[in-house]
Each structure stands twice: as C-alpha cells, then as structure tokens.
C-alpha positions as CSV (number, residue, x, y, z in Angstrom):
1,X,-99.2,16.9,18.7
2,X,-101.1,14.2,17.3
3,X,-102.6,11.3,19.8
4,X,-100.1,8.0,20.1
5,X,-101.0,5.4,17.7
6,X,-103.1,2.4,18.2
7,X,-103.7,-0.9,16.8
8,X,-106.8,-2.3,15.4
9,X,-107.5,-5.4,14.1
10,X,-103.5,-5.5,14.5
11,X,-103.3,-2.8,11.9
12,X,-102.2,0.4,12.1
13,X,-105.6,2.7,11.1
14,X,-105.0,4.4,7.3
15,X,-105.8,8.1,7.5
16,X,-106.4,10.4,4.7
17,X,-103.4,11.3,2.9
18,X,-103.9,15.0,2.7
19,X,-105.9,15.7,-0.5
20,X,-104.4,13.2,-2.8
21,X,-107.8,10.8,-2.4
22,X,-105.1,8.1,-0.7
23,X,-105.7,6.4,2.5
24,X,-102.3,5.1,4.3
25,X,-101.6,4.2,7.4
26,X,-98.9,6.7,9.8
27,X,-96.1,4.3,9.0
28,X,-94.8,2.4,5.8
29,X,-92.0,0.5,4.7
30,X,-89.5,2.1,2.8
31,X,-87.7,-0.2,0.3
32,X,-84.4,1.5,-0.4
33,X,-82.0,-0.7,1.5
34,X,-84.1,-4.3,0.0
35,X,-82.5,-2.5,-3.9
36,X,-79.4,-4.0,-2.8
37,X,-77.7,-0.9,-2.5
38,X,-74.4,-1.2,0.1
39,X,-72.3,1.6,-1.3
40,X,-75.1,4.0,0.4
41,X,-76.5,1.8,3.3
42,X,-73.1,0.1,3.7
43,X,-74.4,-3.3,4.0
44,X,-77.4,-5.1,1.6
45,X,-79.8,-7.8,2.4
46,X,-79.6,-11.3,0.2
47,X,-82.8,-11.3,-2.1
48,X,-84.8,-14.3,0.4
49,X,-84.5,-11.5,3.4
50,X,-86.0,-8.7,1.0
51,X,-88.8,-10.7,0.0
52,X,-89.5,-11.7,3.2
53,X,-90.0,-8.4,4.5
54,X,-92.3,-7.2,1.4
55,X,-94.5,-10.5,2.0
56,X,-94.2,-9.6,5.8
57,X,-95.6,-5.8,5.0
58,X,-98.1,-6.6,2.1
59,X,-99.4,-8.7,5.1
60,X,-99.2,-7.3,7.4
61,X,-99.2,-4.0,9.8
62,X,-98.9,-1.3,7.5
63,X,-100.8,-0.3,3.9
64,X,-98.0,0.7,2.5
65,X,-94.4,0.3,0.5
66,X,-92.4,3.4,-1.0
67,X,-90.0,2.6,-3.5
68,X,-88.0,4.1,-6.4
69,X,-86.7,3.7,-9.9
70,X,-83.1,4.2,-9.0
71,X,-83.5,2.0,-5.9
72,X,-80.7,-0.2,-6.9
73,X,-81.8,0.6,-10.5
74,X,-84.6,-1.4,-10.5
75,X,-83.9,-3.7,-8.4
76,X,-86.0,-2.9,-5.3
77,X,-89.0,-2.1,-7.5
78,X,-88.5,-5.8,-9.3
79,X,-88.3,-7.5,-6.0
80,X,-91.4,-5.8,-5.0
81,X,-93.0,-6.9,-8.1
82,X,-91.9,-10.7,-7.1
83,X,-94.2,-10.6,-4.3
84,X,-97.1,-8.5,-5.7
85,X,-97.1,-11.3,-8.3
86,X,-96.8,-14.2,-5.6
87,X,-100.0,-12.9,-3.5
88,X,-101.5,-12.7,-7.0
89,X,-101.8,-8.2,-6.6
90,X,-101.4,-5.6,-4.3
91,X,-103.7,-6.7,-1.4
92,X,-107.2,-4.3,-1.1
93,X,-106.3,-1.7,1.3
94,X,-102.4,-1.6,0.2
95,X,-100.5,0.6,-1.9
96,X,-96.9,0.7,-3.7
97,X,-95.7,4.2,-4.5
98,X,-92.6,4.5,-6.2
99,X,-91.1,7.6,-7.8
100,X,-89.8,8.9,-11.5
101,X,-86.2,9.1,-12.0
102,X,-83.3,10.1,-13.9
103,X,-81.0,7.8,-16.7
104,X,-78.6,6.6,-13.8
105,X,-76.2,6.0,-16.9
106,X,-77.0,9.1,-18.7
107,X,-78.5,11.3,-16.2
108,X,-80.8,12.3,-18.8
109,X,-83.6,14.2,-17.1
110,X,-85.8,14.5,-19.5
111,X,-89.7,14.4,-20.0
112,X,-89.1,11.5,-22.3
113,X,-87.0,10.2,-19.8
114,X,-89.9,10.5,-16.9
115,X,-92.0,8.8,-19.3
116,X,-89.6,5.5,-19.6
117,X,-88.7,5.5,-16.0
118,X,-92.8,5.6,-15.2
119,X,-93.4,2.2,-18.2
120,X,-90.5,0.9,-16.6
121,X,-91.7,1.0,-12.9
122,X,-95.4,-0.4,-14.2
123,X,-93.5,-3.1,-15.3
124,X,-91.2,-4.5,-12.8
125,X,-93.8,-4.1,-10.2
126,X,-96.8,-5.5,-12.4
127,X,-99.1,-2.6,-12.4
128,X,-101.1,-1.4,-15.0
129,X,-101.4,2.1,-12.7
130,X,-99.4,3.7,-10.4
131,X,-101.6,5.4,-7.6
132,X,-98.6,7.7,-6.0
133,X,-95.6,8.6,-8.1
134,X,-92.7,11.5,-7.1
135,X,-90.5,13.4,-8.9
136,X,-87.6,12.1,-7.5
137,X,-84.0,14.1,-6.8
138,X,-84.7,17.3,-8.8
139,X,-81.9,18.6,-7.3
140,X,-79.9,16.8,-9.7
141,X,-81.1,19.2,-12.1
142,X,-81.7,22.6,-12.7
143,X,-85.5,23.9,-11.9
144,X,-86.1,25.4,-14.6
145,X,-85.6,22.7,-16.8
146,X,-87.5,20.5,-14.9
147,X,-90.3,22.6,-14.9
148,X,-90.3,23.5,-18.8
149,X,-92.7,23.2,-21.0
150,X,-92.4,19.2,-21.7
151,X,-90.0,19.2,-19.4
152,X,-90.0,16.3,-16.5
153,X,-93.0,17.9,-14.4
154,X,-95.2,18.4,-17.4
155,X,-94.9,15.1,-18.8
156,X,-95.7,13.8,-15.3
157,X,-98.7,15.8,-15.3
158,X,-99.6,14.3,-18.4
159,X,-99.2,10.8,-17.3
160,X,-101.4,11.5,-14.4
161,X,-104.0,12.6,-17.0
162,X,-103.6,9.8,-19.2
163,X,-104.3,7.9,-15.9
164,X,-101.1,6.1,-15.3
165,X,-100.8,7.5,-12.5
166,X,-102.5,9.0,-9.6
167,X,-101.3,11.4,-6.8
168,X,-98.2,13.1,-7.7
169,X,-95.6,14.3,-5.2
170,X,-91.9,15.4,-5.3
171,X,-89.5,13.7,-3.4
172,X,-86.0,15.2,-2.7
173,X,-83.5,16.8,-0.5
174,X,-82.4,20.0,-0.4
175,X,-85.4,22.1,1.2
176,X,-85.5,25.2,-0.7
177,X,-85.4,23.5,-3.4
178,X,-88.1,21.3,-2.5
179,X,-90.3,24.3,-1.2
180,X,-89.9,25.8,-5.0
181,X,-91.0,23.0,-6.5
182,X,-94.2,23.0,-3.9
183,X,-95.0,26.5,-4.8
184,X,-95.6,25.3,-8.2
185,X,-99.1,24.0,-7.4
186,X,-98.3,21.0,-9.4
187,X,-97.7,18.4,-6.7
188,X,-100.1,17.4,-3.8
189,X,-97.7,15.1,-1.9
190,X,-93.7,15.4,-1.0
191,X,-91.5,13.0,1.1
192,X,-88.0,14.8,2.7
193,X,-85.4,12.3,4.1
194,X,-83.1,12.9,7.0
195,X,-83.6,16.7,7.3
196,X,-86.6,16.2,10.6
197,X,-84.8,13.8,13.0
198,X,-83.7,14.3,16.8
199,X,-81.0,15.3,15.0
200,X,-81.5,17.3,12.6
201,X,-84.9,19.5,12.2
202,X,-83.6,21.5,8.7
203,X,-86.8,20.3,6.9
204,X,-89.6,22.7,9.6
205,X,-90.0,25.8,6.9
206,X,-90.7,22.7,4.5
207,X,-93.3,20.8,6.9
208,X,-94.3,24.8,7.6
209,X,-95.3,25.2,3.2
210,X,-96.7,22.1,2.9
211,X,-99.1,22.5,5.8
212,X,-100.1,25.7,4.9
213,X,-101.3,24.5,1.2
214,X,-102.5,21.0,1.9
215,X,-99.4,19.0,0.9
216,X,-99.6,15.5,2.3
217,X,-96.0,15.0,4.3
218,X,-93.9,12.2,3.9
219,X,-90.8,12.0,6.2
220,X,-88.4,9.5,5.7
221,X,-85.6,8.1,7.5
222,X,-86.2,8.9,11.1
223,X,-83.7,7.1,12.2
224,X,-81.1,9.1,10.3
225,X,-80.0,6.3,7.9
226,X,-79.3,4.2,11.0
227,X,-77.5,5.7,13.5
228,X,-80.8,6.3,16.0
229,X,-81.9,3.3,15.9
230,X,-78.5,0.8,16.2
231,X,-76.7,3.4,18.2
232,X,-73.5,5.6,17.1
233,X,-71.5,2.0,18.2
234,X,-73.0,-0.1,15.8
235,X,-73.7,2.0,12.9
236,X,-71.6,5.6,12.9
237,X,-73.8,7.1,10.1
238,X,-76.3,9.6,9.1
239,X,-77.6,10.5,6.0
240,X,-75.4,7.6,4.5
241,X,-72.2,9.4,5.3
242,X,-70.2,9.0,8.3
243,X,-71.5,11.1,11.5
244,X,-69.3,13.7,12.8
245,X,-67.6,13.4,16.0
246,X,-70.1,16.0,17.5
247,X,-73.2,14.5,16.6
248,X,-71.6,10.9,17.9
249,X,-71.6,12.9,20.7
250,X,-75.2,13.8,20.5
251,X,-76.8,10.9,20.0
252,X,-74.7,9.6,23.4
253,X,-76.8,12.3,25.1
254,X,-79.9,11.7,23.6
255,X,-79.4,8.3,24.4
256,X,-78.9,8.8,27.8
257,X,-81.7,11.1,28.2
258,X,-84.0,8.2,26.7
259,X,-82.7,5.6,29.1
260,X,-83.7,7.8,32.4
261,X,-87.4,7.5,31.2
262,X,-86.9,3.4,30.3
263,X,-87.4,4.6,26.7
264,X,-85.5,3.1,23.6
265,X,-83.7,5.7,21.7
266,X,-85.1,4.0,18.5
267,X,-88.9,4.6,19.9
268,X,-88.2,7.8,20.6
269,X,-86.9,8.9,17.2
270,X,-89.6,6.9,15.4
271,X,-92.4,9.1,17.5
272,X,-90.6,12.2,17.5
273,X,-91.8,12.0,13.6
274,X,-94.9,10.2,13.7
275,X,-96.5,12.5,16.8
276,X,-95.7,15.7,14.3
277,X,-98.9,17.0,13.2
278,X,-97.6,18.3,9.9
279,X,-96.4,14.9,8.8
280,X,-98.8,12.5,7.4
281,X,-96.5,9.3,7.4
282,X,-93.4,7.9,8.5
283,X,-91.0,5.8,6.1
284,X,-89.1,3.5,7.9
285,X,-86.1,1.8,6.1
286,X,-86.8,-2.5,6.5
287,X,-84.4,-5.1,5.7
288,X,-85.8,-8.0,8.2
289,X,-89.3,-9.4,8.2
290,X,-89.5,-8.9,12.0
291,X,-88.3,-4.9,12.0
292,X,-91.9,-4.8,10.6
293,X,-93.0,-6.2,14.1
294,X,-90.2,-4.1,16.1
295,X,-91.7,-0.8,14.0
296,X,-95.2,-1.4,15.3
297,X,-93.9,-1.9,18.7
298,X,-91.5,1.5,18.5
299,X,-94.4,3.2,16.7
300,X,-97.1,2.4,19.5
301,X,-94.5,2.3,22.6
302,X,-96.2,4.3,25.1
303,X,-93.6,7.4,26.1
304,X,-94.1,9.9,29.0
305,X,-95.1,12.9,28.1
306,X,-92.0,14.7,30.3
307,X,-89.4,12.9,28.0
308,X,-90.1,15.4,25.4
309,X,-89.3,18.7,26.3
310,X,-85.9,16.7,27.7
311,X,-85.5,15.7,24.3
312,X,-86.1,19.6,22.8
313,X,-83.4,20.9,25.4
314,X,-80.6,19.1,23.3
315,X,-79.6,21.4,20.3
316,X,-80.3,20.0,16.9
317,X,-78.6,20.9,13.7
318,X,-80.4,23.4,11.2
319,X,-78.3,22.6,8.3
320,X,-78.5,20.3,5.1
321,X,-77.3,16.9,6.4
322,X,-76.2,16.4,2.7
323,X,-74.9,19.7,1.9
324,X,-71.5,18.6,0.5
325,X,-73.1,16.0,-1.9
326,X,-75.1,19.1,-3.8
327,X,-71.6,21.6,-4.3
C-alpha cells in the first residue's frame, strides 16, 4: 500500500504520472457534475458555484482538473476556460486534461470527428496545447473501427505528433474493453470510473494490465457517483443509476464498520483508492469550493490500520456497475 498522504506547503506533493512525462498530484478535481449535467448526477450546480470551485482548485490543493468534451457538451470545458482566462493561464505546476469525444448529435466516431472535438476543446479552454487527452467512451463504438487505419486512435496519434497534444490515455468503462484498447500500445495513461470502490472492485484485472506495462492509473469516482460519500439516505445512487436494495444495504454496513473506528465513510472510500499502489490518481467529482478543502481533509485523515481488513471482510461486487447501459 502506498504511505498516507501529506501536505506540503498546503499542497498535496505531484508525483510522476507513470511514463507520460506529467507530474500530478494523488488527487484532482473532476469536472463532470460543474457541465451542468442533472439528468446523470440528478442535480447541477448554478455557473457562480462551478467557477468557484475551478478558481478554488487552480489555487489551490491539487495540480490538477479532468474534464471532457461531452461534459455537458462543452459546457464544463467552457467554464473551465472562464477561469483559465480570469487567472490570465493555467497556473505553473497545474494541468487541465480533458478527453476526445463523439458527435453527441451524430454519434459520429470518426477520426475527423476526434480531430474537431480536440480544436474544439483547445478552444473553449484557451489552450493552444493539450498536455493529457483520452479517448473517451470507446465502448460506444466498435474496436475495430476505432482502431482503423485513420480511424479515431490514429488520428489521435497524429495530433499528439503534430504536438497538440501530449500524453494520450483512454478513458472508458467496460473493462475488457478497456484492457483491449491497452494492449494496443498506443496509450500510456487510462482513467476507469466506478468499477474500484468499496463497492465494487470490477476494474483489479484492469489496474493488474496497466501495472504490468507502465500505464499511469486514473480512478475516478470513488465515491460511487455519490452514494459513499452522502450516504444511501441522501443520495440512493451509484454509477448514476439508482443503487439496488442490496448494496443500500451494504453501504449501511460499511458505514457502520467505519463508525466503530471514528472514521467517516467518505474518508474511507476516498483512501481505499488513493492508498492502492496501482493507481496513480484519484478524481474526485467537486461542485462546492470548500469539497476542495473537505477532499484534502478525507484524503490525508489519518485511518487505523485495523479498519481495513474490516472493510475487505464485506463482499464487494465483481460485476460491471453499468452493465445494462452497454446491451
């Protein structure tokens, strides 16, 4: 396991990020919900709370902000550019990764199509290069079109040697799917959501692949869309779809197991990712300019070390949290 996380300089320390050149720091803001996006996070912060929280990471704690093209079509990447443009450029030390997507109207998946969506992220964001772009939701298409000859992963490449962009990854759901597009050699970073939680640990022989050939890890949403860190109460959801009745019930036990050690559940879920050896960094959904505070104090919580195998002793799920949306 790696050793809890520290402060310095009230910073959290950037690390290598794997062999891509990058430096980031364990944790970064993940900008999906600030896209205004409700019909998947089933609520949507007004544009002043978005921008708060982008001024409150480009400023803060973290070095980092991962957003998307389809992130509310735009609109996260746009508001992101607001407040590059404001401080005038990314700070020195930051970084804004964002990913290539799909015609959201067409679902034209095209290389021409990677191309567009890559000009159009440079331009709502105000960047003139893009140091870490994925290949986002492949699963929306078939691999072997993707992966034709000027097909979306070639003209990626070719971006990336025209120098538009820098590190490329792949960023997507289903894991053998992801793990094929791995294999290929062509990517050197990846980022799996929701599939390596307390709840759900469907994305190991994933972590496993990418360890074994370098791959820098990215795993977002450790809270599960939600539901580990407001509680099954609060927010009933995982994987932005309602939870079951039996993993309610789960994270009721879980919960409970947290509170005999005096630990938050939401602490607990946030480390239970960050203290993973095979993961490089943590993306934690942010819709308030003081969850960037809360993150650091989850993040660097001490926990005892007898909490954990507790923890392992409550059966997780193995299968695709999403598996109905790919049928």
């Amino acid at each position: 396991m790696r050793p809890p996380l520290t402060l310095n300089g009230g910073r959290l320390a950037a690390r290598p990020f794997g062999r891509t050149g990058l430096a980031l720091a364990p944790v970064m803001l993940g900008a999906a919900p600030l896209g205004h996006m409700p019909e998947t996070f089933a609520y949507a912060p007004s544009e002043a709370e978005a921008l708060a929280t982008i001024r409150a990471t480009l400023t803060g704690p973290f070095n980092g902000i991962d957003t998307a093209a389809s992130y509310g079509d735009g609109e996260s990447e746009r508001r992101v550019g607001l407040v590059i443009r404001e401080l005038g450029g990314v700070p020195d030390g930051y970084l804004v990764a964002t990913k290539a997507d799909r015609d959201l109207t067409t679902d034209d998946f095209s290389g021409s199509q990677m191309r567009r969506s890559v000009e159009r992220s440079m331009a709502l964001l105000g960047l003139d290069h893009l140091p870490l772009v994925y290949l986002h939701d492949p699963e929306r298409e078939a691999f072997e079109t993707l992966t034709a000859p000027g097909g979306a992963v070639e003209v990626l490449l070719d971006l990336q040697r025209e120098g538009l962009i820098g590190a490329l990854g792949v960023a997507g759901g289903p894991i053998p799917e992801m793990i094929r597009y791995v294999e290929t050699g062509a990517f050197t970073g990846i980022i799996t959501h929701n599939r390596f939680t307390l709840l759900n640990r469907s994305a190991d022989p994933l972590l496993d692949v990418a360890q074994e050939r370098g791959i820098a890890v990215c795993n977002a949403a450790p809270y599960g869309s939600g539901i580990l860190a407001k509680g099954p109460e609060a927010y009933p959801r995982y994987a932005y779809q309602d939870a079951p009745a039996e993993m309610v019930r789960r994270v009721g036990v879980l919960r409970r197991t947290c509170d005999e050690f005096g630990v938050p559940l939401a602490a607990a879920a946030l480390q239970f990712s960050v203290r993973d050896p095979r993961i490089d960094v943590t993306i934690v959904g942010m819709t308030k300019p003081d969850r960037v505070t809360q993150t650091v104090e989850l993040a660097t919580l001490p926990i005892p070390d007898a909490l954990w195998p507790a923890l392992a002793a409550i059966p997780p799920d193995s299968s695709d949290p999403e598996a109905s949306r790919w049928e």
